[in-house]
C-alpha positions in Angstrom: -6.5 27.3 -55.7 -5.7 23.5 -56.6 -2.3 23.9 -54.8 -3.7 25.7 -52.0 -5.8 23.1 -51.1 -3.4 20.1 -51.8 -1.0 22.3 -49.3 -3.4 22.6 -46.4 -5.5 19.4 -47.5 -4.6 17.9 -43.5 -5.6 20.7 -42.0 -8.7 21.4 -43.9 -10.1 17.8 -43.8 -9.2 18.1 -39.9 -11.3 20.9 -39.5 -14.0 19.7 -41.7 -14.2 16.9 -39.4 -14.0 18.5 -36.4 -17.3 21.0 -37.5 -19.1 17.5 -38.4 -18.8 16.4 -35.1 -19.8 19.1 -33.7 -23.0 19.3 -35.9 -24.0 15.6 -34.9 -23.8 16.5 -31.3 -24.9 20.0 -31.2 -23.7 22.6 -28.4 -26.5 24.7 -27.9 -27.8 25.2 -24.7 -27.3 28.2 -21.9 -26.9 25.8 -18.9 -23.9 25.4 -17.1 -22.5 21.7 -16.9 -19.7 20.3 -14.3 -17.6 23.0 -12.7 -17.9 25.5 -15.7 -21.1 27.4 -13.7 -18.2 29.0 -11.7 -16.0 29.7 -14.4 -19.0 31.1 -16.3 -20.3 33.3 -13.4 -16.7 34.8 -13.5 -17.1 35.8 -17.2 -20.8 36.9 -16.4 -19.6 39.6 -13.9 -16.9 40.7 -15.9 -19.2 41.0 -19.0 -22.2 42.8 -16.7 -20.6 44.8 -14.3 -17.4 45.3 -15.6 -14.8 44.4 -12.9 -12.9 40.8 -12.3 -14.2 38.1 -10.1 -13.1 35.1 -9.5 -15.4 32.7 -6.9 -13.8 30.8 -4.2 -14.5 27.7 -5.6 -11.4 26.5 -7.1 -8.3 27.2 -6.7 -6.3 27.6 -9.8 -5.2 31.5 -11.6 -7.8 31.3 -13.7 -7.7 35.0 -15.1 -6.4 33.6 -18.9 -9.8 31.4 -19.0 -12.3 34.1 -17.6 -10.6 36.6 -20.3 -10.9 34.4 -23.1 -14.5 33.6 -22.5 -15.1 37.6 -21.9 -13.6 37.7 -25.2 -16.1 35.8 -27.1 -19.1 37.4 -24.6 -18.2 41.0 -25.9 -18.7 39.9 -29.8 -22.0 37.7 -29.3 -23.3 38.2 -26.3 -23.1 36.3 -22.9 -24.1 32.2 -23.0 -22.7 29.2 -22.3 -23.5 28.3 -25.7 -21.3 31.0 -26.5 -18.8 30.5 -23.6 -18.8 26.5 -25.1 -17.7 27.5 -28.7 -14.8 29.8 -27.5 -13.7 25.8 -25.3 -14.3 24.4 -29.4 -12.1 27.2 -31.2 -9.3 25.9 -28.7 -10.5 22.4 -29.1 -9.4 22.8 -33.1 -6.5 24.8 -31.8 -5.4 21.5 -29.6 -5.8 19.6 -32.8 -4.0 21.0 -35.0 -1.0 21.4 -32.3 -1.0 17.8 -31.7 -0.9 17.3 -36.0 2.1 19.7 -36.0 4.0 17.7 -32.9 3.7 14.7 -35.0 5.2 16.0 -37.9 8.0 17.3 -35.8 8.4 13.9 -34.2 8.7 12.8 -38.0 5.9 10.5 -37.1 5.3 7.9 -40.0 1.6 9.1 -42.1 -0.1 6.1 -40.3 1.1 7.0 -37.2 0.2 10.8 -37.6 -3.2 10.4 -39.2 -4.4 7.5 -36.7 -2.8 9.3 -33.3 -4.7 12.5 -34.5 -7.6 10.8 -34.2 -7.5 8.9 -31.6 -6.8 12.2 -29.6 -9.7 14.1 -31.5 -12.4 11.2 -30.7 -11.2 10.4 -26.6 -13.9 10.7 -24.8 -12.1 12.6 -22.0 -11.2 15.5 -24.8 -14.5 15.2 -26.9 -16.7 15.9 -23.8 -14.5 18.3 -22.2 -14.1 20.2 -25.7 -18.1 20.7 -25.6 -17.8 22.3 -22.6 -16.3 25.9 -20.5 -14.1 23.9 -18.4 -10.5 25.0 -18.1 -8.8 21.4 -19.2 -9.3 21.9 -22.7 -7.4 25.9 -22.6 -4.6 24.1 -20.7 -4.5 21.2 -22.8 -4.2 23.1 -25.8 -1.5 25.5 -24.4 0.1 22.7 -23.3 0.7 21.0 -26.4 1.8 24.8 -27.8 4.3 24.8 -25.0 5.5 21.6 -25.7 6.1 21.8 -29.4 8.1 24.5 -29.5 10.1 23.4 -27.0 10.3 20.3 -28.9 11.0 22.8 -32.1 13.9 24.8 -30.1 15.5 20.9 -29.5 15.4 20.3 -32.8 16.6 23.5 -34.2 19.1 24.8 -31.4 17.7 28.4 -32.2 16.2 31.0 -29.7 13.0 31.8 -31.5 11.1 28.7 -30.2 12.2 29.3 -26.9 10.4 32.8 -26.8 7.5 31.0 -28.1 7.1 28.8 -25.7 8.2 31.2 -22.9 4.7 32.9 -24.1 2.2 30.0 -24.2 3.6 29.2 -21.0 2.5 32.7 -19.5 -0.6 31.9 -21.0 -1.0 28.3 -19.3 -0.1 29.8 -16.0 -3.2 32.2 -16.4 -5.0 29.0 -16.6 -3.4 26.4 -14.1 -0.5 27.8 -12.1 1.0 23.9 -12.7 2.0 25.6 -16.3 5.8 26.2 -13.9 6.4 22.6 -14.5 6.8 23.3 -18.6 10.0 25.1 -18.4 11.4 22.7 -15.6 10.7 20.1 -18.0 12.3 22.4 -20.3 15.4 22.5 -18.1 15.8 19.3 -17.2 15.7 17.8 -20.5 18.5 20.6 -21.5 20.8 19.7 -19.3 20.3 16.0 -20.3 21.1 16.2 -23.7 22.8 19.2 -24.5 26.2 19.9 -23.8 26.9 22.1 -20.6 28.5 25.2 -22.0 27.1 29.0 -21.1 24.8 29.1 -24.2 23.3 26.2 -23.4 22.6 26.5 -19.9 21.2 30.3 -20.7 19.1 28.4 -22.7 17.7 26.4 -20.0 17.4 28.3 -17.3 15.7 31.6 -19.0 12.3 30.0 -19.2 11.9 29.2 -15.8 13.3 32.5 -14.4 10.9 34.2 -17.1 8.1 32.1 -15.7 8.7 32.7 -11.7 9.2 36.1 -12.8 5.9 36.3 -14.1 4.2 34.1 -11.5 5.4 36.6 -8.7 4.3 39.7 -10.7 1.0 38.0 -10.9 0.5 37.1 -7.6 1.8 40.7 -6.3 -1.3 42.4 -8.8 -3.6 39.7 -7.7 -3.2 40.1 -4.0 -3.0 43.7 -4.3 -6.1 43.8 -5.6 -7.8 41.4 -3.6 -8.7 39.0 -6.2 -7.1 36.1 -5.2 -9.7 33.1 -4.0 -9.7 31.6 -0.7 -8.1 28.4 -1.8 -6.1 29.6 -4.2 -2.4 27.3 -4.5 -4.4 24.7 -1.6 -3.2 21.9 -3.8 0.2 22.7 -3.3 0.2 23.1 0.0 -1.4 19.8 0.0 1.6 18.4 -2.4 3.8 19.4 0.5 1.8 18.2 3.7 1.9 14.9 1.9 5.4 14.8 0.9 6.4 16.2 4.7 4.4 14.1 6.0 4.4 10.7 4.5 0.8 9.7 5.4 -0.1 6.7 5.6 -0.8 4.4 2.6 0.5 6.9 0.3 2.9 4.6 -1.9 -0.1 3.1 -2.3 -2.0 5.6 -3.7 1.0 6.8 -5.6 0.9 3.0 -7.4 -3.0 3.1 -7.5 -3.0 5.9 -9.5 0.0 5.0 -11.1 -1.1 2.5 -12.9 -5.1 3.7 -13.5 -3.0 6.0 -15.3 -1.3 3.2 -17.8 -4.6 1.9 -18.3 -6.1 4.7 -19.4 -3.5 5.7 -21.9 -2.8 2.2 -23.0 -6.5 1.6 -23.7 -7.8 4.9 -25.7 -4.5 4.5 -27.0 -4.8 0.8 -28.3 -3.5 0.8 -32.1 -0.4 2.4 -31.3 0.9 0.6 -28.7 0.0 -2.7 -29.9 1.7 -1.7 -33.0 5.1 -0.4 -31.1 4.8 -3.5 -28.7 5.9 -5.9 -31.8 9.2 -3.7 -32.2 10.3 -5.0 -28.2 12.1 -8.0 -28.7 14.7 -9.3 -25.9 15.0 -12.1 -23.8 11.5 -13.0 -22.4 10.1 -10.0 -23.4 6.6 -12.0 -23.4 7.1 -13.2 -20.3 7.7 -9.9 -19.0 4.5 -8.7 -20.9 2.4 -11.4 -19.7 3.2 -11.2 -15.8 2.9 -7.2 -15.8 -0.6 -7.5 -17.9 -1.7 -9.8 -15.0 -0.3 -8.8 -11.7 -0.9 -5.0 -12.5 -4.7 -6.2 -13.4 -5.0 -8.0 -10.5 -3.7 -5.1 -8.5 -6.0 -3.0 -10.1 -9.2 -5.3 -9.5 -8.0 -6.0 -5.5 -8.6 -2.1 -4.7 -11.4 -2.2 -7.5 -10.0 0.9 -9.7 -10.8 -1.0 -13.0 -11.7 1.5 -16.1 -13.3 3.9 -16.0 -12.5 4.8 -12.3 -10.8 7.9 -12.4 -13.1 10.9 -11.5 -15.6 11.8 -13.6 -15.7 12.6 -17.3 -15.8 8.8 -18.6 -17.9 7.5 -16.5 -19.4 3.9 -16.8 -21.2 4.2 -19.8 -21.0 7.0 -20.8 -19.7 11.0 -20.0 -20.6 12.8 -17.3 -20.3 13.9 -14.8 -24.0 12.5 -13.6 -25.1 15.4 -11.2 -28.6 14.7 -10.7 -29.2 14.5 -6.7 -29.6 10.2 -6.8 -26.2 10.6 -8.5 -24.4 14.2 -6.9 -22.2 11.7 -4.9 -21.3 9.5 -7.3 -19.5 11.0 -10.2 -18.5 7.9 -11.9 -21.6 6.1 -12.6 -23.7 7.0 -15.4 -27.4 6.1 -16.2 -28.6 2.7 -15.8 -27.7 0.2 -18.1 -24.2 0.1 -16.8 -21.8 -2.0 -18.5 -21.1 -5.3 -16.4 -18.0 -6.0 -14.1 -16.2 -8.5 -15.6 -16.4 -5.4 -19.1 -14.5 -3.0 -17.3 -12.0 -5.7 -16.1 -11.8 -7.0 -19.6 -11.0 -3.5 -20.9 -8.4 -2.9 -17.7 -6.6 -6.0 -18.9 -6.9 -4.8 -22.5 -5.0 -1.0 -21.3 -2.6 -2.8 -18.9 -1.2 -5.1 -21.6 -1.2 -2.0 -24.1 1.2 -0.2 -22.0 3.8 -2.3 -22.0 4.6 -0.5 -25.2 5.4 2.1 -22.8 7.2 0.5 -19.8 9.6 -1.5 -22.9 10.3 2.1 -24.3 11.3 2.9 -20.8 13.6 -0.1 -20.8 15.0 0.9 -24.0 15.6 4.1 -23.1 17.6 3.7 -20.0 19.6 0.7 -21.5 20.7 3.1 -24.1 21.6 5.6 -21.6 23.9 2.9 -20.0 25.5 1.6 -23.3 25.8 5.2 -23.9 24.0 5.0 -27.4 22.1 8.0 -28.3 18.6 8.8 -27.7 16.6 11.3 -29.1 15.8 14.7 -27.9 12.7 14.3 -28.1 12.3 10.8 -26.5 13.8 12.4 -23.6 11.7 15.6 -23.5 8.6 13.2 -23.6 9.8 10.9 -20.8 10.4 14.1 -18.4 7.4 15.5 -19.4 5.6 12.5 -18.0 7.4 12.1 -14.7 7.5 16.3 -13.8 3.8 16.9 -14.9 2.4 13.4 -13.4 4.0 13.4 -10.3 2.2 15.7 -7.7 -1.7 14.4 -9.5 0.0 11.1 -8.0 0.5 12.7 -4.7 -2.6 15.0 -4.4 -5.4 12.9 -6.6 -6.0 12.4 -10.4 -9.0 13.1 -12.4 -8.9 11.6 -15.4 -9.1 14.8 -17.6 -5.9 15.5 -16.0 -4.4 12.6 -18.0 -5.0 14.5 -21.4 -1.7 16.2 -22.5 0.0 12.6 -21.6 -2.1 10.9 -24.7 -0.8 12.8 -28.0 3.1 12.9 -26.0 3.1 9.2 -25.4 2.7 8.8 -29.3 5.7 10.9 -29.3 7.6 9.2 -26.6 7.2 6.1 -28.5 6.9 6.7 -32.6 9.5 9.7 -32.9 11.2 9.0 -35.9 9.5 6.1 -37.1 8.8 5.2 -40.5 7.1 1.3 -40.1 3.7 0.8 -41.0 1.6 -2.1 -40.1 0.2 -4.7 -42.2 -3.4 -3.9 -43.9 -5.1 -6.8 -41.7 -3.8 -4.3 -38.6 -5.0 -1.3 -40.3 -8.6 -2.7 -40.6 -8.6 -4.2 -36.8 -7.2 -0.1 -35.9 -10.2 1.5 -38.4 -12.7 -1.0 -36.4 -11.3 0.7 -33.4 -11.2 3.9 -34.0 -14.9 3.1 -35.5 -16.1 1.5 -31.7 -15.0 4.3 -30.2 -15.7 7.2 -32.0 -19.3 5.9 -32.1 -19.1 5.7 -28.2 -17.6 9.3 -28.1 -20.0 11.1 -30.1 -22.7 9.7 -28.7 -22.1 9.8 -25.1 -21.5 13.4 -25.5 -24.7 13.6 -27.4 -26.2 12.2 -24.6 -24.8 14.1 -21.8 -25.9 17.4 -23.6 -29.2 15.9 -24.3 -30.2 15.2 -20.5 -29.1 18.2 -19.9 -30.7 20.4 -21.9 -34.0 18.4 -21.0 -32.9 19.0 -17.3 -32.6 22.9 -17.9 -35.7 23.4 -20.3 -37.7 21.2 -17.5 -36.3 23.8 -14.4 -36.4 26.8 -16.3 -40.6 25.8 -16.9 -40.6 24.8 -12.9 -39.1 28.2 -11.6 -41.8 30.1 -13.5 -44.5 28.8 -10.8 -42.2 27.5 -8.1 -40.0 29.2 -5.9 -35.9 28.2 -6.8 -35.1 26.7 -3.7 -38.2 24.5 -3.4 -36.5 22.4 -6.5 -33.4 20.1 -6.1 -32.3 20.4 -10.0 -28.8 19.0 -9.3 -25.4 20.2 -8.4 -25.1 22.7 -11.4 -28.6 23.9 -10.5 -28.1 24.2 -6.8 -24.3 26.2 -7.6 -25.4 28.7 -10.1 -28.7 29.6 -8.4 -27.5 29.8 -4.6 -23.3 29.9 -4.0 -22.7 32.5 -1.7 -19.5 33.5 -0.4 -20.9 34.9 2.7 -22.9 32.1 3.7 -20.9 28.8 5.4 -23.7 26.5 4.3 -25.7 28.0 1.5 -26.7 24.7 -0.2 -29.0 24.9 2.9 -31.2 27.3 1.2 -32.4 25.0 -0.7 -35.5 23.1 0.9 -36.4 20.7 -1.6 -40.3 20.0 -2.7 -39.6 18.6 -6.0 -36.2 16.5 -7.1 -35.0 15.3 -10.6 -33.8 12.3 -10.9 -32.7 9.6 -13.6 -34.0 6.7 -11.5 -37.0 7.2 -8.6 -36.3 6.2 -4.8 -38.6 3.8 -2.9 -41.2 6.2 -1.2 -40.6 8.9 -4.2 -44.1 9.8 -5.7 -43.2 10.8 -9.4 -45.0 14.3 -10.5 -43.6 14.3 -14.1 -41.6 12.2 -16.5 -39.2 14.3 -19.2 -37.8 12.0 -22.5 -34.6 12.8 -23.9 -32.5 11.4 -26.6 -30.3 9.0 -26.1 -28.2 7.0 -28.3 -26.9 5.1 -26.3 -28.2 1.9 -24.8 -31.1 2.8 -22.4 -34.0 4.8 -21.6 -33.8 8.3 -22.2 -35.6 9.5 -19.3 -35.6 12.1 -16.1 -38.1 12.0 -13.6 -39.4 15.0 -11.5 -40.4 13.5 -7.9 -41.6 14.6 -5.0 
């Protein structure tokens, strides 16, 4: 039993941790939050009446996610407490595939330890994890896909291959953008392999296996009529913008270009800083110094400071805030709000931090040209971010969109590294990773609280008012009254009373609902009329 338990210590201490966090936050609650009403409603009619549906309000395949929630339904029952526990199953699942990348990566036990949890505790991940959205499925098969791809580089065999051939199936039943994994695949193949039959089998089978499956898919789905309305929009939208070079769109591209950088270089902090120091040419600080401020500046001219990515970190806090006095503004949390010059201070703080990033880069390509070298892996990483980023910069990216890129920058830039930083570092990284687990945990807490106040309050209200006399917010107003047959059904809503966190001028308040918050602020949600 003693060796058992030294064997798997890492993984049981990662699981241990992962079922604390979820006792100080609590999931319970049978209310829908975000997007995951639709997803839910899916499962719903599949566990109820027995047949597949899938509403037309997204867009992606979507069938992998409905099943696995059905899954869970059938043994307890349906919920969305239920349908959030099956999202926190795969949120360990995520976990433990990002520990096993590292160790691949031959990742030095700081390194491995402290990206772990820097990827358990993101905000992004932590909220979405407590949730039945599809980015935490994806994310997790993602990872899957990617280490044994990563696995097959490292051991030249076939059996990783097939592995990976099957989580990407499973990723393209969630988010048909699972075709970029084996072009990845490929491309990094024909980089750093040599070019003879075996090898290029090699390369190419996953892609054929995958637009194989992806038309046998489409052929079932459109044959039976499942298919949503907007199904593949986004890529058609990929290709209007490419065709048709709209206007301002290498600006875009470089907005979210770089809102990108900051993201990862801030909830990323102790290990780029750390690789940073490992950079030294000619006027490397320079360099450092002018990108930190001309890309903050950039950043501050369009105002896209942190945290302005759509809408899981939101101001202060997780979200999205779908009350009606916030439905149209997804990035702004309850009031206090942190100030301005905060959110440019941690902008400059993530711009500066990814510089680890852009010197790896530099590294990179002069090795290429000194023909030097590189690792496998340092090259699967770097084609991983420019095939999977690339059409988000084109179309629009949400920041939960950003979440495979965290635990394969760490690869991209420690793979093979064995340095450890000074103790003095260590204790400015546990501070860290101390800030911002404490911000995590509770702004999920909080998010679930409100909510489950909101739901408890409108389940009480619909017992002696009619549903579409109460504006109960977005979720509320989707779960209760989307119609497919109706153009405008949100107009069947004719709202007497409204929830909201902060009153209007003009508003009388009927009712005032605490919840608890840890976070800085009131607690509060006010029913007006």
């Amino acid at each position: 039993m003693h060796s058992f338990f030294k064997k798997y210590q890492d993984y049981i201490g990662l699981l241990l941790l992962w079922l604390l966090l979820i006792f100080i936050i609590n999931p319970i609650g049978d209310f829908p939050l975000n997007d995951d009403w639709c997803y839910g409603k899916s499962v719903k009619t599949l566990y109820e009446d027995g047949y597949l549906k899938l509403y037309n309000w997204g867009e992606m395949t979507l069938v992998g996610h409905v099943y696995w929630g059905y899954f869970f339904t059938e043994i307890f029952g349906f919920s969305f407490t239920v349908l959030r526990w099956s999202t926190l199953v795969l949120g360990f699942a995520t976990i433990i595939g990002i520990y096993e990348l590292f160790k691949l990566a031959k990742l030095s036990r700081w390194a491995l330890l402290v990206g772990v949890f820097l990827c358990m505790v993101n905000p992004i991940f932590l909220s979405l994890s407590f949730s039945f959205m599809t980015d935490i499925p994806f994310y997790c098969v993602t990872i899957w896909t990617f280490y044994f791809f990563a696995k097959a580089l490292r051991t030249d065999s076939w059996q990783p291959i097939i592995w990976a051939i099957f989580f990407c199936y499973w990723a393209f039943l969630i988010r048909q953008l699972a075709w970029v994994f084996p072009l990845v695949w490929m491309i990094t193949m024909l980089l750093v392999k040599q070019r003879n039959w075996k090898n290029i089998l090699k390369a190419i089978t996953p892609l054929l296996a995958v637009i194989l499956f992806s038309l046998v898919f489409s052929y079932i789905m459109e044959s039976n009529d499942l298919l949503q309305e907007r199904y593949n929009t986004k890529f058609g939208l990929l290709v209007e913008n490419i065709k048709g070079l709209r206007k301002g769109l290498l600006i875009i591209i470089f907005s979210f270009f770089f809102e990108s950088l900051a993201y990862l270089g801030f909830l990323l902090l102790p290990i780029h800083v750390f690789y940073i120091n490992r950079y030294k040419f000619k006027g490397y600080k320079i360099w450092a110094i002018l990108w930190t401020v001309a890309i903050t500046a950039y950043l501050m001219k369009l105002g896209k400071v942190l945290p302005s990515l759509d809408n899981i970190w939101i101001d202060f806090g997780v979200g999205p805030t779908t009350l009606q006095d916030h439905a149209g503004n997804f990035t702004q949390s309850p009031d206090p709000t942190a100030p301005h010059w905060f959110w440019q201070t941690v902008t400059c703080i993530g711009i500066f931090s990814s510089v680890a990033l852009i010197f790896h880069i530099r590294k990179m390509v002069v090795s290429v040209f000194k023909k030097e070298k590189v690792d496998s892996l340092v090259v699967l990483s770097f084609v991983f971010f420019l095939v999977y980023l690339t059409p988000f910069l084109i179309v629009g990216v949400y920041d939960r969109y950003l979440l495979p890129l965290f635990p394969i920058a760490i690869v991209f830039l420690g793979v093979n590294s064995t340095k450890t930083p000074n103790k003095i570092y260590q204790y400015c990284t546990y501070a860290f990773l101390g800030l911002l687990t404490w911000f995590s945990v509770a702004a999920v807490h909080d998010y679930l609280s409100w909510n489950r106040v909101r739901w408890q309050a409108l389940n009480e209200l619909t017992e002696t008012i009619p549903k579409n006399q109460i504006q109960g917010g977005v979720e509320y107003v989707t779960w209760n009254f989307f119609s497919e047959e109706e153009e405008k059904w949100w107009e069947n809503v004719k709202a007497k009373y409204t929830l909201v966190f902060k009153p209007a001028d003009g508003q009388k308040v009927v009712r005032t609902y605490e919840y608890d918050r840890w976070l800085f602020g009131d607690g509060v949600i006010y029913l007006v009329e």
